[in-house]
C-alpha positions in Angstrom: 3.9 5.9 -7.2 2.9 9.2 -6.7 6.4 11.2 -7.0 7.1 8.7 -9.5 4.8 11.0 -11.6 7.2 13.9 -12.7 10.0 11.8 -14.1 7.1 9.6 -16.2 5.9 13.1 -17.7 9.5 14.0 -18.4 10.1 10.9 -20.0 7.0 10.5 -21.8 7.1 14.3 -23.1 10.8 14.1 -24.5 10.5 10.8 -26.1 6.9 10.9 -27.1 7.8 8.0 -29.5 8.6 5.3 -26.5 6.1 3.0 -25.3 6.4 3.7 -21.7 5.5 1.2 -19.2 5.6 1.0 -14.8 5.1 -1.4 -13.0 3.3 -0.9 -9.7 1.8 -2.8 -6.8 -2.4 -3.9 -6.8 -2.8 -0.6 -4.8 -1.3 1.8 -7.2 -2.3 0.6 -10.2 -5.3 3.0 -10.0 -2.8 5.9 -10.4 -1.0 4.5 -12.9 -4.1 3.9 -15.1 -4.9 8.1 -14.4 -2.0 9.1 -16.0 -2.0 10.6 -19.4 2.0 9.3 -19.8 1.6 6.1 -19.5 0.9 3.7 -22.0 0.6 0.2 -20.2 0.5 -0.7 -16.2 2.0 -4.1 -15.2 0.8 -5.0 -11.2 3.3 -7.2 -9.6 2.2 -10.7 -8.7 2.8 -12.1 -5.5 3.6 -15.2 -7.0 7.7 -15.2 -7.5 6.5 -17.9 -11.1 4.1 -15.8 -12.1 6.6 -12.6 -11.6 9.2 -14.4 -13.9 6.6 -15.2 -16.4 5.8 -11.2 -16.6 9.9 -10.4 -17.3 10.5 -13.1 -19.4 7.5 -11.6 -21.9 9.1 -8.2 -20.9 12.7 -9.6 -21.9 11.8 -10.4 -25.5 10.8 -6.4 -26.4 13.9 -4.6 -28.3 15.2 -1.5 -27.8 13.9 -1.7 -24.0 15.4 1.0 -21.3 14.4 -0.2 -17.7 14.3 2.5 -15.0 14.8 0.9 -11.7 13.9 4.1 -8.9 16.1 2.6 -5.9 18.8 4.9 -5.0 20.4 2.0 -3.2 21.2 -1.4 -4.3 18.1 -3.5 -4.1 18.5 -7.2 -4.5 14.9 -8.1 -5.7 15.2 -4.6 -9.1 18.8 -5.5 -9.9 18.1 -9.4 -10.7 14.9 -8.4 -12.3 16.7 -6.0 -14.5 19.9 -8.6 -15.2 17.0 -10.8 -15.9 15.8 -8.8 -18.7 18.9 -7.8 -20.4 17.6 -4.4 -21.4 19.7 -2.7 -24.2 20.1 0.5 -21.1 19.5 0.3 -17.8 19.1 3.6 -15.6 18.7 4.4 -12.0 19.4 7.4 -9.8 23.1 8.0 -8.0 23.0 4.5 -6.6 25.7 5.1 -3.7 25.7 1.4 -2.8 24.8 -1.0 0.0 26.1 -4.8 1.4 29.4 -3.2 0.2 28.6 -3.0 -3.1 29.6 0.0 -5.1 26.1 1.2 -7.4 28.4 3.0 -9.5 30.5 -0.3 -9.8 27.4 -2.2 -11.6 27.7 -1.8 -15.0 24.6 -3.0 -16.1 23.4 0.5 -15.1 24.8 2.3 -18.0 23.0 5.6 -18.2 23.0 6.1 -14.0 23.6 10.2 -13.3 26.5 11.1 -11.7 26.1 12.2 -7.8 24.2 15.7 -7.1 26.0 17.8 -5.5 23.3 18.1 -2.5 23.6 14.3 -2.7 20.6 13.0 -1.7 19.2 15.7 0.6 16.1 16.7 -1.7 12.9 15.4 -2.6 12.4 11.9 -3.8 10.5 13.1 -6.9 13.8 15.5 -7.7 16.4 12.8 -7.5 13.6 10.7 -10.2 14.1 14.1 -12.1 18.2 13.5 -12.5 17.5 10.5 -14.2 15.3 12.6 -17.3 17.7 15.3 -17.1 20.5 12.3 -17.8 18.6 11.0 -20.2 17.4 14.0 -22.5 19.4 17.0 -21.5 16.3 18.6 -20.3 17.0 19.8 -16.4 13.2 20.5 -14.8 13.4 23.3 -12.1 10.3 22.0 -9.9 8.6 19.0 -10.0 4.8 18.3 -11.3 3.0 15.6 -10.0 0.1 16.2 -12.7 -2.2 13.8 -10.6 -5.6 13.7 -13.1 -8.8 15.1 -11.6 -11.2 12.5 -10.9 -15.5 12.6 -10.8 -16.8 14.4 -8.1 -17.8 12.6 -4.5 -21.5 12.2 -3.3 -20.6 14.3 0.0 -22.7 16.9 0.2 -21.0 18.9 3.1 -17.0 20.2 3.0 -15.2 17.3 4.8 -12.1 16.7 6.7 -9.7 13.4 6.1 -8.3 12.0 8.9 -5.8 8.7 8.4 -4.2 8.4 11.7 -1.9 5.0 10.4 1.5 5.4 9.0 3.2 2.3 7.2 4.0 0.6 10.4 2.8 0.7 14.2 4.6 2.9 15.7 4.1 5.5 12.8 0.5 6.4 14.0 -1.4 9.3 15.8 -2.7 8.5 19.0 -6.0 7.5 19.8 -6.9 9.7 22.2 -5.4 13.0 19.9 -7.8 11.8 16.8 -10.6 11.6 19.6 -9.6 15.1 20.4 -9.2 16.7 17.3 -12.4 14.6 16.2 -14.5 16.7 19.4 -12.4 20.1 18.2 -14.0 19.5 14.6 -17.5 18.3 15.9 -17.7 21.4 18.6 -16.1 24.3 16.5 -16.3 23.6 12.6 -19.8 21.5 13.0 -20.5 22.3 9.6 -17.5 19.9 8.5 -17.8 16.2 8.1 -15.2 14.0 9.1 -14.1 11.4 7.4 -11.2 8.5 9.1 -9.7 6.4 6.7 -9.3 2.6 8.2 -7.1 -0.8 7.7 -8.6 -3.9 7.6 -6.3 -3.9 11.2 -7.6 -0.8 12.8 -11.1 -1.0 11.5 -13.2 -2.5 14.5 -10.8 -0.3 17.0 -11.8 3.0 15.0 -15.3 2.2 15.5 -15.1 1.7 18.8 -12.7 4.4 19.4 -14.8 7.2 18.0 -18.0 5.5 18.6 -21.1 8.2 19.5 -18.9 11.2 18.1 -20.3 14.3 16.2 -20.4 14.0 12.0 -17.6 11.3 12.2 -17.5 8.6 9.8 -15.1 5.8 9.3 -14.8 4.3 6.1 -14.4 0.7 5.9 -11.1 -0.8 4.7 -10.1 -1.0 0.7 -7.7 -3.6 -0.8 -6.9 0.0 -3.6 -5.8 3.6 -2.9 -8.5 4.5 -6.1 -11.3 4.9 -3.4 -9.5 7.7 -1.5 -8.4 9.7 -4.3 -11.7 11.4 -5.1 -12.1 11.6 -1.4 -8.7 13.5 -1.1 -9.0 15.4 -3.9 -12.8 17.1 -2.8 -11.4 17.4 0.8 -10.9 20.8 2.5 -8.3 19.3 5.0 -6.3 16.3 4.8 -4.6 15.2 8.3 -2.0 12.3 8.0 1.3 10.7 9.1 3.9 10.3 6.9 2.6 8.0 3.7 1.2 8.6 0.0 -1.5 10.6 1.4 0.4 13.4 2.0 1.7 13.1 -2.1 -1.1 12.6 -2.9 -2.9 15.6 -0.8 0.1 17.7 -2.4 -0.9 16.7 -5.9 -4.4 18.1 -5.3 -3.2 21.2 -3.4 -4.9 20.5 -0.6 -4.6 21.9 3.0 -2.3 19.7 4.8 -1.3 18.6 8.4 1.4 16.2 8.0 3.2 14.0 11.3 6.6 13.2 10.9 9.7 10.9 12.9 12.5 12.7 14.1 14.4 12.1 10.8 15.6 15.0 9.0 17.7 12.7 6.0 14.0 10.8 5.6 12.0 14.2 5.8 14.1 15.6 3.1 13.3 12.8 0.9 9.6 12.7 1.7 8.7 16.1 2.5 5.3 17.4 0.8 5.7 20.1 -2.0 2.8 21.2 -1.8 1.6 24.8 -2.6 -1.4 25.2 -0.2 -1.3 25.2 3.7 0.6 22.9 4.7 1.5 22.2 8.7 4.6 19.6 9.6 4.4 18.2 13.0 7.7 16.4 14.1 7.9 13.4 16.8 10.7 13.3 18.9 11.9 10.4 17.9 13.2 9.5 14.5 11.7 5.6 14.4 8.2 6.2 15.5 5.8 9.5 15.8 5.7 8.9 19.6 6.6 12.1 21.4 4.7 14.8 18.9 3.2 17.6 20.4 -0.3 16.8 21.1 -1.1 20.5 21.1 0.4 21.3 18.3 -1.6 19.0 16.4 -4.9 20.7 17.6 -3.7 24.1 17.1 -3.0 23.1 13.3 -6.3 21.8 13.4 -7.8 24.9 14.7 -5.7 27.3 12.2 -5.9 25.1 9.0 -10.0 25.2 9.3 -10.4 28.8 11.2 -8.7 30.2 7.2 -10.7 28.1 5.0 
């Protein structure tokens, strides 16, 4: 949702008159609702009746453009969109997939034509082509104009630690956050630490890191709107590769990011982010196992030694 942002501000700005309206998940919608540029959130049900319901009321608007963000061909967006039967339908560069052509489906009729980096840039610039396409307008860098929210009740500067990725293997270890937990507690006692938790890792956290110096672990949220504040007040934000690190970007926060062996992936996901920012690289390009273990504690050790 997050690098979503900078095409909806494009949009919204150069067509000021359109009603624009996203559809997100139950977990985003918090950071749709935070945006000044859009008008009306939709979440997605889980029910597949209830989800045509929502596009048949969405088919009967006029003069509707639908976005669809997959650079590929998705199944589920593409019969949503036929579905519809929007007057224009855009996308980025969709190079194809299941040997289907994206250029070949016509229903997308204002799609960009290729870049000539292809697509070894930022998600959120590849979003961009598709504003560019649209208005004529071509936007250097992107701006993720993430609102402020209220201020926390922390009362001490605080560290964020998630140490889950979007999938098993794509975690830190449990004995590195233990380590960098002790680094924190024993060097930079004056810090907090706060460890973000999944209804799946909760109980294991709290054993984990059970009788360690000014570490908390904050119980599980169905919605990202709880970490938000949390990121945005933080002095350090230490993640794998997720929306944290967007949304750490977005509030120019000092970051320590762990990412797979991937470059192609890295390119679309990296952080733009204008503070401190540290990328720590697995050796493997399906799984973080293999980062340096020292390398993560140094960052630790540099990111809070300057702040």
């Amino acid at each position: 949702m997050v690098v979503s942002l900078p095409l909806i501000k494009e949009l919204k700005t150069r067509i000021p008159q359109a009603k624009l309206t996203v559809i997100t998940s139950q977990s985003n919608d918090c950071i749709a609702k935070l945006s000044p540029f859009i008008d009306e959130t939709i979440i997605k049900p889980q029910s597949f009746f209830s989800w045509l319901l929502i596009l048949n009321r969405i088919r009967k608007r006029k003069d509707l453009l639908v976005v669809d963000l997959n650079h590929s061909v998705a199944t589920h967006t593409l019969l949503a969109t036929i579905f519809i039967r929007p007057s224009h339908a855009t996308s980025p560069y969709k190079d194809g997939r299941w040997g289907v052509k994206g250029t070949e489906l016509e229903i997308f009729d204002l799609m960009p034509p290729e870049h000539p980096q292809k697509y070894n840039r930022p998600i959120s610039m590849i979003y961009l082509d598709i504003a560019q396409h649209i208005t004529g307008h071509n936007t250097e860098s992107p701006s993720y104009e993430l609102p402020t929210t209220s201020t926390t009740n922390k009362t001490k500067p605080y560290v964020v630690i998630n140490v889950m990725g979007s999938r098993q293997p794509m975690r830190i270890a449990d004995a590195d956050l233990i380590r960098v937990c002790k680094l924190i507690g024993r060097d930079f006692s004056a810090y907090q630490i706060y460890v973000i938790s999944l209804s799946t890792n909760y109980p294991e956290l709290r054993s984990v890191l059970s009788g360690l110096k000014n570490v908390e672990i904050l119980p599980p949220t169905d919605s990202i709107a709880p970490v938000l504040p949390l990121v945005e007040h933080s002095e350090l934000v230490i993640t794998p590769d997720t929306a944290l690190v967007h949304i750490a970007s977005a509030y120019n926060k000092k970051l320590i990011a762990v990412y797979t062996n991937d470059l192609a992936l890295f390119k679309h996901w990296q952080p733009i982010n204008t503070n401190e920012t540290y990328i720590i690289y697995s050796s493997q390009p399906k799984s973080l196992s293999g980062y340096s273990s020292d390398e993560l504690y140094f960052a630790v050790l540099k990111a809070l030694s300057t702040t």
